[in-house]
PDB file of N, CA, C and O in Angstrom:
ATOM      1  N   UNK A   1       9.137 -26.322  -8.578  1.00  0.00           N
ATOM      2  CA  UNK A   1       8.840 -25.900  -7.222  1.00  0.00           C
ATOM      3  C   UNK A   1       7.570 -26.611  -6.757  1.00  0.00           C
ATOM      4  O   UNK A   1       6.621 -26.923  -7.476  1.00  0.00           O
ATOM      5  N   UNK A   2       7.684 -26.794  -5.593  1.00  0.00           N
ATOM      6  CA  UNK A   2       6.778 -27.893  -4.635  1.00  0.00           C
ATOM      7  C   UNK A   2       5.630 -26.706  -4.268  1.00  0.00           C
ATOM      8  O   UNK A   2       5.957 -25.523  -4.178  1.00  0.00           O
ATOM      9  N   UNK A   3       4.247 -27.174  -4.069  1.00  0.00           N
ATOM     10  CA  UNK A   3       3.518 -26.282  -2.939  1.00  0.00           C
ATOM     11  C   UNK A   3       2.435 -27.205  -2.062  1.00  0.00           C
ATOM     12  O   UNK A   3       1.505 -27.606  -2.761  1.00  0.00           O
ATOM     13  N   UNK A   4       2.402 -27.452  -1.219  1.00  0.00           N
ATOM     14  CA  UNK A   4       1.248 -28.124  -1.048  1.00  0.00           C
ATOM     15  C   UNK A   4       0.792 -27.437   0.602  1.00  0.00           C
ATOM     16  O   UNK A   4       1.530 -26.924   1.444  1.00  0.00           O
ATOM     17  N   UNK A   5      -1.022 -27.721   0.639  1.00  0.00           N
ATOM     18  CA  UNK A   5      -1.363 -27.736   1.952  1.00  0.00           C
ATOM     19  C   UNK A   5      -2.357 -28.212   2.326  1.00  0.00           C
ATOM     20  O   UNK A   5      -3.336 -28.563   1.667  1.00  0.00           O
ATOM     21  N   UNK A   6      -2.161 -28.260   3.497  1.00  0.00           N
ATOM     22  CA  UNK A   6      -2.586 -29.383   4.425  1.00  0.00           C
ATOM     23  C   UNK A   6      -4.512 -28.710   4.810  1.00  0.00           C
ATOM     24  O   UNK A   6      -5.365 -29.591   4.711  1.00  0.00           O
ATOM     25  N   UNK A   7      -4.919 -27.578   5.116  1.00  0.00           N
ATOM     26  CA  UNK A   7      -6.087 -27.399   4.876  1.00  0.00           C
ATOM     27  C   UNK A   7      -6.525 -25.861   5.123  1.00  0.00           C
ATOM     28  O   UNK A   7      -5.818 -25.027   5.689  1.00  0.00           O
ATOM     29  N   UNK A   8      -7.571 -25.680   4.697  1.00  0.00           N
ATOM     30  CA  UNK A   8      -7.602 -24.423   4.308  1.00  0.00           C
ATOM     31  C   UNK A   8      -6.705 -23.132   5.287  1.00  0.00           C
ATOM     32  O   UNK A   8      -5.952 -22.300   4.781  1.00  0.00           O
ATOM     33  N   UNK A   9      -7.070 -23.261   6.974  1.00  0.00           N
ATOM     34  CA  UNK A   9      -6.141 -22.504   7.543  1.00  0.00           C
ATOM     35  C   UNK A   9      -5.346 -22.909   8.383  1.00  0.00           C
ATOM     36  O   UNK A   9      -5.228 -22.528   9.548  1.00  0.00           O
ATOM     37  N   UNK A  10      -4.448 -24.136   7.523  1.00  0.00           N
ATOM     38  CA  UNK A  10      -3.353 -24.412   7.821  1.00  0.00           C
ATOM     39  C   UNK A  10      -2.133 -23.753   7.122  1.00  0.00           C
ATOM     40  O   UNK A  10      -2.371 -23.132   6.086  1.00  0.00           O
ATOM     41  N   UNK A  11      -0.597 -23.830   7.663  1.00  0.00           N
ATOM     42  CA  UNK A  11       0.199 -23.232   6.587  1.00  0.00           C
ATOM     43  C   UNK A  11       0.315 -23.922   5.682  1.00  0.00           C
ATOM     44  O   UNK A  11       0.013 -25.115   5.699  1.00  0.00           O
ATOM     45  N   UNK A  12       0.881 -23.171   4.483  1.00  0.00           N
ATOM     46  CA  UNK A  12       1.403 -23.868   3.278  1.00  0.00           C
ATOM     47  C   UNK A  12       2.791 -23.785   3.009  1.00  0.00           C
ATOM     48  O   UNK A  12       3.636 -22.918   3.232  1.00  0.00           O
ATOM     49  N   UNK A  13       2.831 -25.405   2.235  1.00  0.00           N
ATOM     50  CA  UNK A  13       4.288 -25.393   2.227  1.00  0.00           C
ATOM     51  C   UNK A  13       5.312 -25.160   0.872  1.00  0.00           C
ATOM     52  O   UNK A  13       5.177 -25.933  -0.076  1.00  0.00           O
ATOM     53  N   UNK A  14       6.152 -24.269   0.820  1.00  0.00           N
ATOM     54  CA  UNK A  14       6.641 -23.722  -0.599  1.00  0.00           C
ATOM     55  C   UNK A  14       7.984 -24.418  -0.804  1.00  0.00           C
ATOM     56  O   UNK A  14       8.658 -24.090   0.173  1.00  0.00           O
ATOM     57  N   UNK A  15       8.328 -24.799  -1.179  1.00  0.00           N
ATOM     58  CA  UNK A  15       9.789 -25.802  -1.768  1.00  0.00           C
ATOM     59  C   UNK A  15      10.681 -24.383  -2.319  1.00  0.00           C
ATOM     60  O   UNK A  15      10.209 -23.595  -3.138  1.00  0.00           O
ATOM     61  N   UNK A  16      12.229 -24.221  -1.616  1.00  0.00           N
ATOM     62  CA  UNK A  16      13.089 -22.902  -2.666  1.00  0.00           C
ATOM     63  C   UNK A  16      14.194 -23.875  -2.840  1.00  0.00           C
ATOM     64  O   UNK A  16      15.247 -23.292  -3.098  1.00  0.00           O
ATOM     65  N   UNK A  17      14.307 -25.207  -2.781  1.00  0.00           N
ATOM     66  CA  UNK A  17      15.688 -26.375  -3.279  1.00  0.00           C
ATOM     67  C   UNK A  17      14.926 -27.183  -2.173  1.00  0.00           C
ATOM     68  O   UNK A  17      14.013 -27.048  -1.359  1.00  0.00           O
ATOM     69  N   UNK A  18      15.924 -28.187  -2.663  1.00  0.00           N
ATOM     70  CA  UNK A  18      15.364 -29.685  -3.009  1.00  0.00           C
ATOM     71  C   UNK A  18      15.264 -30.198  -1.461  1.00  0.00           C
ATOM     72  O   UNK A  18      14.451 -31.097  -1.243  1.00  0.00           O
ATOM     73  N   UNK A  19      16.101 -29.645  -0.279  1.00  0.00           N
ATOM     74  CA  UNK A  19      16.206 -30.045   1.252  1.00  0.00           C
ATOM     75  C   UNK A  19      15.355 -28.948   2.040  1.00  0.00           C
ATOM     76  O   UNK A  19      15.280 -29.177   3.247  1.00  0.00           O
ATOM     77  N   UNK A  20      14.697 -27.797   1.590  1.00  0.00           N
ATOM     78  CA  UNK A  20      14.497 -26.656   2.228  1.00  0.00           C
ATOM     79  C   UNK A  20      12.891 -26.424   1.635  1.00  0.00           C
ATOM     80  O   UNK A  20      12.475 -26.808   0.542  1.00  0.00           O
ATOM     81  N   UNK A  21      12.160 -25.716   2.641  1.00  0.00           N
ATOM     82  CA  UNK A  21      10.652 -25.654   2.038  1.00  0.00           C
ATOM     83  C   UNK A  21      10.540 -24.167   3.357  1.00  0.00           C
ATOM     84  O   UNK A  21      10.869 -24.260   4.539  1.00  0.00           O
ATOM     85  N   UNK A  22      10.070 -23.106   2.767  1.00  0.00           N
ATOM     86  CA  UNK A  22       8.971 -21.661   3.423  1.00  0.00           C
ATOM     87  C   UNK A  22       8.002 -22.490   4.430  1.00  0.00           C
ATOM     88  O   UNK A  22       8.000 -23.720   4.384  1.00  0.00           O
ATOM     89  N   UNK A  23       7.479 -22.037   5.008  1.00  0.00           N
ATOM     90  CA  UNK A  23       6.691 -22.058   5.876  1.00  0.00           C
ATOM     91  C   UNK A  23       5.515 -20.899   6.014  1.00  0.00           C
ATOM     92  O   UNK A  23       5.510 -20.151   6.991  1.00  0.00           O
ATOM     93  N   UNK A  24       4.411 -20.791   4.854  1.00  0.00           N
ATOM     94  CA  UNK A  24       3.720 -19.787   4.600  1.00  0.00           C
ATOM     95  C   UNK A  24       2.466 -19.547   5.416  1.00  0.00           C
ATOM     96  O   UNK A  24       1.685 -20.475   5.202  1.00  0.00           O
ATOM     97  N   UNK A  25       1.989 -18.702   6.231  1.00  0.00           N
ATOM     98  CA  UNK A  25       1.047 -18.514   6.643  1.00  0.00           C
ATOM     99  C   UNK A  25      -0.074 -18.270   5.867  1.00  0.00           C
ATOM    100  O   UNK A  25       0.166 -17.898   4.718  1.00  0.00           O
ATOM    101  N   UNK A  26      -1.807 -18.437   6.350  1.00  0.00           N
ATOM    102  CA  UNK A  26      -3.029 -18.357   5.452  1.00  0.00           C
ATOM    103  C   UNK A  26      -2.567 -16.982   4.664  1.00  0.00           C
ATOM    104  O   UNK A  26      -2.638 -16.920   3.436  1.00  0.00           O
ATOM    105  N   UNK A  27      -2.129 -15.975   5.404  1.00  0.00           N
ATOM    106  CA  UNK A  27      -2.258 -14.364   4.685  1.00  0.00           C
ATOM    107  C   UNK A  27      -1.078 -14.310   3.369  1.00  0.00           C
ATOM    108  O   UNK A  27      -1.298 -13.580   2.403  1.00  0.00           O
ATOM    109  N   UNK A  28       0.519 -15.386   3.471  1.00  0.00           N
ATOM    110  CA  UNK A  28       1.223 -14.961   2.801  1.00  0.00           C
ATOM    111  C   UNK A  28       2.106 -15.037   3.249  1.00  0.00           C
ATOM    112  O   UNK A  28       3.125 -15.160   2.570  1.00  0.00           O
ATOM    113  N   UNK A  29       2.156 -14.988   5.028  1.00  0.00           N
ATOM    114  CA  UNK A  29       3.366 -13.974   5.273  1.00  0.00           C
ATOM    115  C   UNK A  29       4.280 -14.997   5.688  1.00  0.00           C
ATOM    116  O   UNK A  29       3.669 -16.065   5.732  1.00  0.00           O
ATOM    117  N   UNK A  30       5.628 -15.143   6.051  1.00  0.00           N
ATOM    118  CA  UNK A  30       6.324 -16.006   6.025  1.00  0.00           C
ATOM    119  C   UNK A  30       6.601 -16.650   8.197  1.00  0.00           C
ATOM    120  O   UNK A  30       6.972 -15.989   9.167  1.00  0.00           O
ATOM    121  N   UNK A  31       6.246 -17.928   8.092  1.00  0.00           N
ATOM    122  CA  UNK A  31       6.355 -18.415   9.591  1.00  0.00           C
ATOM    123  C   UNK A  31       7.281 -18.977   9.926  1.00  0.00           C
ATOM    124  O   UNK A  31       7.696 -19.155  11.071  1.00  0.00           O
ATOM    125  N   UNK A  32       7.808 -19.402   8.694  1.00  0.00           N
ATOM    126  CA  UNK A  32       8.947 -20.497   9.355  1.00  0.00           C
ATOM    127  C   UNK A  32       9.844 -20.973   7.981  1.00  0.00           C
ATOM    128  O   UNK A  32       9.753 -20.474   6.859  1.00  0.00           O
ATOM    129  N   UNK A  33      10.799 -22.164   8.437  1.00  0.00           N
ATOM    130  CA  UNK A  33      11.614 -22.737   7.943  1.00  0.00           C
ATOM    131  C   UNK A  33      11.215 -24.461   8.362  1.00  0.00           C
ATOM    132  O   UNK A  33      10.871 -24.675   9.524  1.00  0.00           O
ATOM    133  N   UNK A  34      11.275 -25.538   7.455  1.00  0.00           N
ATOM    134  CA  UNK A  34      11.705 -26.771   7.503  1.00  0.00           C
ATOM    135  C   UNK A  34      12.376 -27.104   6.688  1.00  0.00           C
ATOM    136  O   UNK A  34      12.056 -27.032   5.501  1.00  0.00           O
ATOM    137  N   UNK A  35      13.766 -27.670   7.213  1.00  0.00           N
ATOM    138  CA  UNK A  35      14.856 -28.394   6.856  1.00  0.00           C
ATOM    139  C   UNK A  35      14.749 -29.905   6.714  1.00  0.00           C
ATOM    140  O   UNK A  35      14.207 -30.533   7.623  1.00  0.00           O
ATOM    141  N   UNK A  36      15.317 -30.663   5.434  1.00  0.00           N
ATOM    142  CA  UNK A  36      15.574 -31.968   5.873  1.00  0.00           C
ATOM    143  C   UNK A  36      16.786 -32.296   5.892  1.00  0.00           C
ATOM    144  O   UNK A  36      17.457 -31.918   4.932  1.00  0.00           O
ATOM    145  N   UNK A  37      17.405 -33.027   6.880  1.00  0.00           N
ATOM    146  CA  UNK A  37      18.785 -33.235   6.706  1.00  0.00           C
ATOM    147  C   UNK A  37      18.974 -34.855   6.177  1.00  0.00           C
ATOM    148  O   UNK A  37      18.174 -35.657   6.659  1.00  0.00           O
ATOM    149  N   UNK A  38      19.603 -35.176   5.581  1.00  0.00           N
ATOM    150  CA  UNK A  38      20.328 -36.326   5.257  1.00  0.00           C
ATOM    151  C   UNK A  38      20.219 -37.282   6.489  1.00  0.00           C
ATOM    152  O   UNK A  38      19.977 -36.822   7.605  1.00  0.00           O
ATOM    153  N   UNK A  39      20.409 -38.680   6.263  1.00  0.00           N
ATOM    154  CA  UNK A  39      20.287 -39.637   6.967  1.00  0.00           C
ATOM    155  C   UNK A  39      21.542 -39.698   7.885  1.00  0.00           C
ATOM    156  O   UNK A  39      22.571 -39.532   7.229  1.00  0.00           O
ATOM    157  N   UNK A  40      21.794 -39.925   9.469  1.00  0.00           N
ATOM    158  CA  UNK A  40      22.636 -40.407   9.614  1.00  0.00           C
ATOM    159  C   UNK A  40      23.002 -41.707   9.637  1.00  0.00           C
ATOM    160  O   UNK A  40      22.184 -42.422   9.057  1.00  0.00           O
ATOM    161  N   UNK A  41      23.992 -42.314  10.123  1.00  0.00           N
ATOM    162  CA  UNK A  41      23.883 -44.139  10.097  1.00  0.00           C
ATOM    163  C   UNK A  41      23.010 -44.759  11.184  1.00  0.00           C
ATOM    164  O   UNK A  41      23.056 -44.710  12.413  1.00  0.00           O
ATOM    165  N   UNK A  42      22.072 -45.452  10.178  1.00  0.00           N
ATOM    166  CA  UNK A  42      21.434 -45.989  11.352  1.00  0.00           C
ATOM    167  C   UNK A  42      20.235 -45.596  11.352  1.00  0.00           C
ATOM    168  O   UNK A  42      19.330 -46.393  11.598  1.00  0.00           O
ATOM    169  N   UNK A  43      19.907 -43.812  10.976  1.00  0.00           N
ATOM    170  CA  UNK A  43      18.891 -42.899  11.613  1.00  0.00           C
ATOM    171  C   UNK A  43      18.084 -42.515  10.377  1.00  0.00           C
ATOM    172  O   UNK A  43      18.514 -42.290   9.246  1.00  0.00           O
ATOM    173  N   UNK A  44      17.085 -42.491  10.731  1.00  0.00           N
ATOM    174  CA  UNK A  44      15.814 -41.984   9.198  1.00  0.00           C
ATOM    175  C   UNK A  44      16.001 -40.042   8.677  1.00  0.00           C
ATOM    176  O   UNK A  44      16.600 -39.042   9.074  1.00  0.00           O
ATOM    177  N   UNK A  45      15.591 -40.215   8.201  1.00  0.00           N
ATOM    178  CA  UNK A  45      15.876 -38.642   7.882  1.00  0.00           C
ATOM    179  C   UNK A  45      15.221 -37.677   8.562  1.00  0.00           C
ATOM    180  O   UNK A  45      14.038 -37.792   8.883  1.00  0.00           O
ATOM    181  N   UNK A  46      15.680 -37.029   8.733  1.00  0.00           N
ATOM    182  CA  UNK A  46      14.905 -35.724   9.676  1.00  0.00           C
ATOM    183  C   UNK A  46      14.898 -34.707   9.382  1.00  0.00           C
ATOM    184  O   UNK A  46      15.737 -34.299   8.579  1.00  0.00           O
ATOM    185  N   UNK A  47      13.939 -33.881   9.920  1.00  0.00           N
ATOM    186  CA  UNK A  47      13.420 -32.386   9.261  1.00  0.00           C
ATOM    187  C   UNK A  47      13.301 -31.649  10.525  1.00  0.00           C
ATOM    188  O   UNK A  47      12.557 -31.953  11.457  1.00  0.00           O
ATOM    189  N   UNK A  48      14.373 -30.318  10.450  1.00  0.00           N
ATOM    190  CA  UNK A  48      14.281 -29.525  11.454  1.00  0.00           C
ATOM    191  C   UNK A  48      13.045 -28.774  11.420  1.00  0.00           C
ATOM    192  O   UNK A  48      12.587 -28.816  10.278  1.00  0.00           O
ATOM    193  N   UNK A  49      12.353 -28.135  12.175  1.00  0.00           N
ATOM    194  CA  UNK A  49      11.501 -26.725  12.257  1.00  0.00           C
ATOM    195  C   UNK A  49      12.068 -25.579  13.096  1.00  0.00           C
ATOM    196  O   UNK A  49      12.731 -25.533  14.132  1.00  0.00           O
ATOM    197  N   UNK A  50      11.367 -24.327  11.938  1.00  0.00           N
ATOM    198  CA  UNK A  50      12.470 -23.327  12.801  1.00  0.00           C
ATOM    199  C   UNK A  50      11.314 -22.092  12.503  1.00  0.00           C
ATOM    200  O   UNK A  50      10.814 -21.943  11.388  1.00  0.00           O
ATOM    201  N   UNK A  51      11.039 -21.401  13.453  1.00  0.00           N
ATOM    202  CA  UNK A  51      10.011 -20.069  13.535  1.00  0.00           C
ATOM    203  C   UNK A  51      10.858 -18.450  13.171  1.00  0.00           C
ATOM    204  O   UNK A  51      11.863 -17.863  13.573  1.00  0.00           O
ATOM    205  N   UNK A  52      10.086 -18.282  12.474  1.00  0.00           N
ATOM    206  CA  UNK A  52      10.645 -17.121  12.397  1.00  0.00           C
ATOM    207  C   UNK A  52      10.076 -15.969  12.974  1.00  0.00           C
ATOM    208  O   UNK A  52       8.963 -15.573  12.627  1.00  0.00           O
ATOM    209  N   UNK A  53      10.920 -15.264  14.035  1.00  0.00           N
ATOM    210  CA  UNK A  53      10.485 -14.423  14.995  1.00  0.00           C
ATOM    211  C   UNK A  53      10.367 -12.648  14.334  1.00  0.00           C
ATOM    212  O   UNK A  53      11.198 -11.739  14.336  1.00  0.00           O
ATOM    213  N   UNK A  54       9.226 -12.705  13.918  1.00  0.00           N
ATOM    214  CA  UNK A  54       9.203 -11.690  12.866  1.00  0.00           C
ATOM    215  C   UNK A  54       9.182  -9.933  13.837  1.00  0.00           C
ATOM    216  O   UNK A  54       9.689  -9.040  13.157  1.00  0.00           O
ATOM    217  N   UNK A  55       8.886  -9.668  14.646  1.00  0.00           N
ATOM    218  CA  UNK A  55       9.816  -8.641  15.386  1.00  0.00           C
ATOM    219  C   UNK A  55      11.012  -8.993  15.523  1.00  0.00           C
ATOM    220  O   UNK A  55      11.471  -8.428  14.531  1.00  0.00           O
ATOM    221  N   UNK A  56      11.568  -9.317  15.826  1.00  0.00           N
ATOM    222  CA  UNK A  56      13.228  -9.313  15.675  1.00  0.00           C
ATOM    223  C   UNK A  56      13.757  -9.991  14.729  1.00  0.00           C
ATOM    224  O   UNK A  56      14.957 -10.261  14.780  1.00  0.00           O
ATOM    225  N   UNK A  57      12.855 -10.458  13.533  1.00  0.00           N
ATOM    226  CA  UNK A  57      13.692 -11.307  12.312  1.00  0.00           C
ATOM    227  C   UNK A  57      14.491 -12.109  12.644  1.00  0.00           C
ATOM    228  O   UNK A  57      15.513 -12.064  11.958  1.00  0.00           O
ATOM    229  N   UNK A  58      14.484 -12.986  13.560  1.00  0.00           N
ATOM    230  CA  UNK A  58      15.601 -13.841  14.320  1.00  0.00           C
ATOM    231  C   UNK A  58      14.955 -15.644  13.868  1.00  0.00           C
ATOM    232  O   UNK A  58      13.754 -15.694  14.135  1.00  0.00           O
ATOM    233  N   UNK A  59      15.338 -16.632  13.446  1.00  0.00           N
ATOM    234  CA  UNK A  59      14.989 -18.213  13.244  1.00  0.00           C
ATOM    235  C   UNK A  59      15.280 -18.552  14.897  1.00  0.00           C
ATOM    236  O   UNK A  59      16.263 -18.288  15.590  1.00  0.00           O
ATOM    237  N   UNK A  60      14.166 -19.159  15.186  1.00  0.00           N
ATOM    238  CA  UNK A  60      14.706 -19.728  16.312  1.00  0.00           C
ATOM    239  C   UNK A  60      14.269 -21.386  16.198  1.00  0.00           C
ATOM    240  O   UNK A  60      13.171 -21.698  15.738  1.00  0.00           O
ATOM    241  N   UNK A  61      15.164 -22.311  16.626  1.00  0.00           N
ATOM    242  CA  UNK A  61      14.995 -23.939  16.240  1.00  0.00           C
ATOM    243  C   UNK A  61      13.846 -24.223  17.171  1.00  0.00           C
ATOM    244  O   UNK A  61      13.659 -23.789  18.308  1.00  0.00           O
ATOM    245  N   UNK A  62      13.009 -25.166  16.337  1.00  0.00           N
ATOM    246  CA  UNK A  62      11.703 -25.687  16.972  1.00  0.00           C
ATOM    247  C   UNK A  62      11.716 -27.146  17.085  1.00  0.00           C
ATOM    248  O   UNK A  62      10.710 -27.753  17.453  1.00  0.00           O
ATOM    249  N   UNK A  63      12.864 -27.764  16.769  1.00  0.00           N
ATOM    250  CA  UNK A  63      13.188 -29.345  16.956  1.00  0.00           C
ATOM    251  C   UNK A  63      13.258 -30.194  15.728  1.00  0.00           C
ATOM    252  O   UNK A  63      13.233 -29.758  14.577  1.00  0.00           O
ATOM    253  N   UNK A  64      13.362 -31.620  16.130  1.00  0.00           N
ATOM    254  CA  UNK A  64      13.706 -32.086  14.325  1.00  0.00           C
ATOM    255  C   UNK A  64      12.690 -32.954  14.694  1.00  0.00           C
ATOM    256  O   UNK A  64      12.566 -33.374  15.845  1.00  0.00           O
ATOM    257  N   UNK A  65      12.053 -33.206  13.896  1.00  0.00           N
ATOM    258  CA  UNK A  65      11.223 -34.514  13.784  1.00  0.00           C
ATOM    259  C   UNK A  65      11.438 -35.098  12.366  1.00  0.00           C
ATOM    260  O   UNK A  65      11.923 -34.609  11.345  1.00  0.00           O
ATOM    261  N   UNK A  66      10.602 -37.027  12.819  1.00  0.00           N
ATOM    262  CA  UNK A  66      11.104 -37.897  11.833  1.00  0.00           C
ATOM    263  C   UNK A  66      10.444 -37.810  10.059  1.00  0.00           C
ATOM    264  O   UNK A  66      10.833 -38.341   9.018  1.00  0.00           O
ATOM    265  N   UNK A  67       9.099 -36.716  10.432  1.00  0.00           N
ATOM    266  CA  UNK A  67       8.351 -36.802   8.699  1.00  0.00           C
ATOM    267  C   UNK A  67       8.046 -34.719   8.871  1.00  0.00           C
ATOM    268  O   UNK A  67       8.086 -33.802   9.691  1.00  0.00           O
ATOM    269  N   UNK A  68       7.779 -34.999   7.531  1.00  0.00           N
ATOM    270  CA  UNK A  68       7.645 -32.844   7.762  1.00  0.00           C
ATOM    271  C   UNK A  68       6.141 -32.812   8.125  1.00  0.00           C
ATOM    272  O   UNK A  68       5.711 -31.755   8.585  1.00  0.00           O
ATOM    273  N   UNK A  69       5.406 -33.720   7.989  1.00  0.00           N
ATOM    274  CA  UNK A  69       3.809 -33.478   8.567  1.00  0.00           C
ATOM    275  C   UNK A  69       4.155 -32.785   9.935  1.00  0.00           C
ATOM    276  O   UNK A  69       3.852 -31.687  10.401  1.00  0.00           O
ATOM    277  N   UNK A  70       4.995 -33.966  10.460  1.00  0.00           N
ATOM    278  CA  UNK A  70       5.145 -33.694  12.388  1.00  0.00           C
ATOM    279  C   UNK A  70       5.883 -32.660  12.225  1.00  0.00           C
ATOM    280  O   UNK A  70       5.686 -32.017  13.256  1.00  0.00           O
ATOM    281  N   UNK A  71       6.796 -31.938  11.427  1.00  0.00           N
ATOM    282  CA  UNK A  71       7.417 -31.094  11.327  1.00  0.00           C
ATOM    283  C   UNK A  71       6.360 -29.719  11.163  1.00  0.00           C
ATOM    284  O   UNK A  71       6.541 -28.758  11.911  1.00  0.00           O
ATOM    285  N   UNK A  72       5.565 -29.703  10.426  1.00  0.00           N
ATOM    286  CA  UNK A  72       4.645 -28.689  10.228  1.00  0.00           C
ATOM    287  C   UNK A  72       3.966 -28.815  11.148  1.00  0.00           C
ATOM    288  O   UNK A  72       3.446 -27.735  10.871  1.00  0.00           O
ATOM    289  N   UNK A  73       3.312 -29.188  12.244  1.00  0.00           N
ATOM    290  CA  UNK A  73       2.001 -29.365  13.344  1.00  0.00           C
ATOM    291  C   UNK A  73       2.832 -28.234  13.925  1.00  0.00           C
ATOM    292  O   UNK A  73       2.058 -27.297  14.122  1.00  0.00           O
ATOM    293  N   UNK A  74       4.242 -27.862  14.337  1.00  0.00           N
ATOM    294  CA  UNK A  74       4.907 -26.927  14.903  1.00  0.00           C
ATOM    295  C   UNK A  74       4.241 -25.153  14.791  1.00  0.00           C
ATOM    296  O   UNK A  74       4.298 -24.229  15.602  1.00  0.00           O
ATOM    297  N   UNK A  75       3.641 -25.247  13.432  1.00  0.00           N
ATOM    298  CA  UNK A  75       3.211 -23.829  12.842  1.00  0.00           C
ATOM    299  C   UNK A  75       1.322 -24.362  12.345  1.00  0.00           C
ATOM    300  O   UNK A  75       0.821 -24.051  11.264  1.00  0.00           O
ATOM    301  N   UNK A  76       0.721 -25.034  13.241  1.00  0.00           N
ATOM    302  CA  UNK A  76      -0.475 -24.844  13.191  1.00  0.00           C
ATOM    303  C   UNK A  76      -1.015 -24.557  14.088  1.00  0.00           C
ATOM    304  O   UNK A  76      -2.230 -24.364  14.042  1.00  0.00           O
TER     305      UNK A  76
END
């Protein structure tokens, strides 16, 4: 399992399989989702971001970008 972060109260990022990584806030608590999807033809790989709307427990999509850095700026 992966963890890394970017700085002290930034989120951190938790790896649960090999395309999928948590989205952990400073306290613990869980913010989000980034996805990477596979290449299409032609296209570099991309990593969705997705928030998790913790009153209503609902993912809502936050866009794909081309590296998970730009993918994480979404939840800082």
């Amino acid at each position: 399992m992966t963890t890394s972060t970017r700085s002290s109260s930034a989120p951190t990022l938790r790896q649960v399989r090999p395309a999928l990584w948590r989205v952990l806030r400073e306290d613990g608590t869980l913010a989000g989702y980034i996805e990477g999807a596979e290449p299409v033809r032609f296209e570099s790989v991309r990593f969705e971001a997705r928030r998790l709307v913790a009153s209503t427990r609902q993912v809502v999509g936050l866009g794909h970008f081309a590296s998970i850095d730009d993918a994480m700026l979404c939840f800082s």
